[in-house]
C-alpha positions in Angstrom: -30.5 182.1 121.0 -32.1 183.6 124.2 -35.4 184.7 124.1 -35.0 188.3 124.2 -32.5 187.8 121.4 -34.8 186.9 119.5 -35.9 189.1 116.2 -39.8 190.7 116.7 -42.0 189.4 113.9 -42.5 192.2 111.9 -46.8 192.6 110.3 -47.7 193.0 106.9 -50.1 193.4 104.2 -50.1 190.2 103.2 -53.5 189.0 104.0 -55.1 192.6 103.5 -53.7 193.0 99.9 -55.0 189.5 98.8 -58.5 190.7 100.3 -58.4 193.6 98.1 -57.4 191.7 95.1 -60.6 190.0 95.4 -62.6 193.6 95.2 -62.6 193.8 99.0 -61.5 197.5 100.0 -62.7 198.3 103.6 -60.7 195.6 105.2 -61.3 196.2 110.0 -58.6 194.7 111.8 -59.7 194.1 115.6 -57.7 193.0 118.3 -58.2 193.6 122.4 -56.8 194.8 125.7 -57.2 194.1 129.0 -58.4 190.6 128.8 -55.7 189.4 131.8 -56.3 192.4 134.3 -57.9 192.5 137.7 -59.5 195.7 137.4 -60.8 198.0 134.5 -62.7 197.2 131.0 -61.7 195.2 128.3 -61.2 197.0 125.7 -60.8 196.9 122.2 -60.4 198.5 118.7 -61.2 198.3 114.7 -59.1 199.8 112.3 -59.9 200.3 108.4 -56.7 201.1 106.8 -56.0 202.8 103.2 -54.8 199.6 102.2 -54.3 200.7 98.4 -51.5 203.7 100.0 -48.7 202.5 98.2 -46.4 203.4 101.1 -49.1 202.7 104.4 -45.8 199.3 105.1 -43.6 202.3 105.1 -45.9 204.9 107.1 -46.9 202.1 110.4 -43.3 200.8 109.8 -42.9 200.6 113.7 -46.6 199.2 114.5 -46.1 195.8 116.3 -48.2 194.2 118.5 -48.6 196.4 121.5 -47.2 194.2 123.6 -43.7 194.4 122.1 -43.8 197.7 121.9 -42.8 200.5 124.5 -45.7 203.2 126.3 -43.7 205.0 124.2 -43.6 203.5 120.8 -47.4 203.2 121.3 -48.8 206.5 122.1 -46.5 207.4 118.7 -47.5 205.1 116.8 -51.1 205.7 118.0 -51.2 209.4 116.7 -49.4 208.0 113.2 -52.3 205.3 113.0 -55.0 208.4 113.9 -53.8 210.4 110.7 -54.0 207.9 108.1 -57.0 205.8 109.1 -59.8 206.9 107.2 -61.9 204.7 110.3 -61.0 204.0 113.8 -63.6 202.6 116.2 -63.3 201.8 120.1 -65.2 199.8 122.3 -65.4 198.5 125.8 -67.0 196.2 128.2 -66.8 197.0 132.2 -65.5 195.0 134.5 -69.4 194.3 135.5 -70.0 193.2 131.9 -67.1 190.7 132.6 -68.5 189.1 135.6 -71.9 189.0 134.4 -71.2 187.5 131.0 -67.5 185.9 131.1 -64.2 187.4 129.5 -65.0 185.4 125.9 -68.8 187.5 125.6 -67.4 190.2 127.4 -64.5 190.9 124.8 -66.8 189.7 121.5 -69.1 192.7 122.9 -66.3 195.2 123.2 -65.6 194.7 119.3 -68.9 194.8 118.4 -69.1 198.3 120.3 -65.4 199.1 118.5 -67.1 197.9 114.9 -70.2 200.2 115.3 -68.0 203.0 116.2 -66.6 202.6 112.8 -67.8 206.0 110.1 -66.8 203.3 107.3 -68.6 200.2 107.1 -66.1 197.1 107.5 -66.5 194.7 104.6 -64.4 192.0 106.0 -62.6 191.6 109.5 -59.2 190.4 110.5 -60.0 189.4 114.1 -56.9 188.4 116.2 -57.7 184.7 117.5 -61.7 184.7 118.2 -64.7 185.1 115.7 -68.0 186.8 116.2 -70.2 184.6 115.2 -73.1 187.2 115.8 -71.6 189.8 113.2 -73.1 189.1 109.7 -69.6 190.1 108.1 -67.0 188.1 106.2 -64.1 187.2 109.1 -61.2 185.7 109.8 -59.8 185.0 113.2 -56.0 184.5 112.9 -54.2 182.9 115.9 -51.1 185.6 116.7 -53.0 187.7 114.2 -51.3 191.1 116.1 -47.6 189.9 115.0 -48.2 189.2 111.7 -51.3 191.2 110.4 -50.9 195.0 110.0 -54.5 195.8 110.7 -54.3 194.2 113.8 -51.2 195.2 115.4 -52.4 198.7 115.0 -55.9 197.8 116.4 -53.9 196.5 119.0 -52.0 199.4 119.5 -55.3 201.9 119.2 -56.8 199.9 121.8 -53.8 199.8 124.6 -53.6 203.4 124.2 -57.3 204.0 125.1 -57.6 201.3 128.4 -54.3 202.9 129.7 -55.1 206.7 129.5 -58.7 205.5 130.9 -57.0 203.7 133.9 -54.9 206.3 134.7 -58.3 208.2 135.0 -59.7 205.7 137.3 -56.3 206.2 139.3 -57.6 209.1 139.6 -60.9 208.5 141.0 -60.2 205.0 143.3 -56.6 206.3 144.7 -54.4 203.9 146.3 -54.3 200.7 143.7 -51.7 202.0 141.8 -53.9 201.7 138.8 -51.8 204.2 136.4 -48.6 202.4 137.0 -49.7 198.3 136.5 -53.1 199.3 134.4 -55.2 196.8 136.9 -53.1 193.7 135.8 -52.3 191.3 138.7 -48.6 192.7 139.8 -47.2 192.3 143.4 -48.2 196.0 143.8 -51.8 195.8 142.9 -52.1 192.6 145.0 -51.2 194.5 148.5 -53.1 197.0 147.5 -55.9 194.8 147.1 -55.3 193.4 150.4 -54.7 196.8 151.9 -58.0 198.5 150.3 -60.3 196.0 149.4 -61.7 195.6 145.9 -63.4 199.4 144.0 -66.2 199.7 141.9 -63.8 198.5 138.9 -62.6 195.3 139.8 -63.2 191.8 138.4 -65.3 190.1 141.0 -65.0 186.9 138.8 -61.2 186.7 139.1 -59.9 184.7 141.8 -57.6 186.7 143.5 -60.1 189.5 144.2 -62.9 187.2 144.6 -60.4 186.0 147.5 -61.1 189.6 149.2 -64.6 189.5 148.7 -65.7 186.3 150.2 -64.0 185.7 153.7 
């Protein structure tokens, strides 16, 4: 069977409904965006979810990880994910914050901005793949926790939304990289524009292919 043939693995409840059979009720799933890009913040997201809505499954039937979905499906499934969240936080580190601290620190800060966002307190997290070990909170980091944890595929969704509409705002204000149509990710586009240009304000001086620019 080809890849793209291939059936999408499809998130569930599963871990948030045993959590809440042990008394726990305000359940954050957290996931990123923007980790591989250029240029622009990482962002990411926290999402408490009624998780005793006896249809929520049916309601985010078409959250995925963000990845498989379409601009689309997200920015639908990103308004659907807006009405029945009774908390959504968002947080973000600049590229700046990236270069000064690495991507790992850089992205464990983002959450941490996303969970303080938060007007419910979390009382465990579903984290996809890293902990934060500076969090005094009961967590779980799940490798490929955005295809298989609902939580975190729509944290993953809430957080694509947000870094794309803000780099089609920096499109906006550093004209010429193409930023609204590749979101700062390293596409053949984005690399002659780099060349072209030079790097903005909002690239990733860390990342090789701009440091490239900046060094000669």
């Amino acid at each position: 069977m080809a890849l793209r043939d291939k059936p999408q693995l499809r998130p569930d409840l599963s871990f948030e409904l045993g959590l809440l059979r042990s008394g726990v009720m305000h359940i954050a799933g957290l996931d990123e965006a923007g980790r591989g890009a250029w240029a622009g913040p990482v962002y990411a997201a926290a999402v408490i979810l009624p998780i005793k809505r006896f249809d929520l499954a049916c309601c985010l039937d078409g959250v995925r990880d963000s990845k498989q979905m379409t601009p689309t499906q997200r920015e639908k499934w990103a308004i659907q994910i807006a009405k029945i969240a009774p908390a959504i936080g968002v947080g973000q580190s600049s590229a700046q914050e990236v270069d000064n601290f690495g991507l790992i620190s850089a992205t464990r800060l983002a959450m941490t901005r996303a969970l303080a966002a938060l007007c419910v307190p979390a009382e465990h997290l579903l984290i996809d793949h890293i902990g934060l070990p500076d969090i005094p909170l009961p967590q779980t980091p799940l490798p490929h926790g955005d295809t298989r944890v609902l939580t975190i595929a729509a944290a993953s969704v809430i957080a694509k939304v947000a870094r794309d509409h803000a780099m089609v705002a920096f499109d906006e204000r550093f004209p010429g990289y193409g930023f609204s149509r590749h979101k700062g990710y390293g596409t053949s586009y984005h690399r002659h524009a780099l060349q072209r240009l030079g790097p903005c304000p909002i690239h990733r001086r860390s990342y090789a292919p701009v440091a490239e620019l900046t060094t000669h």
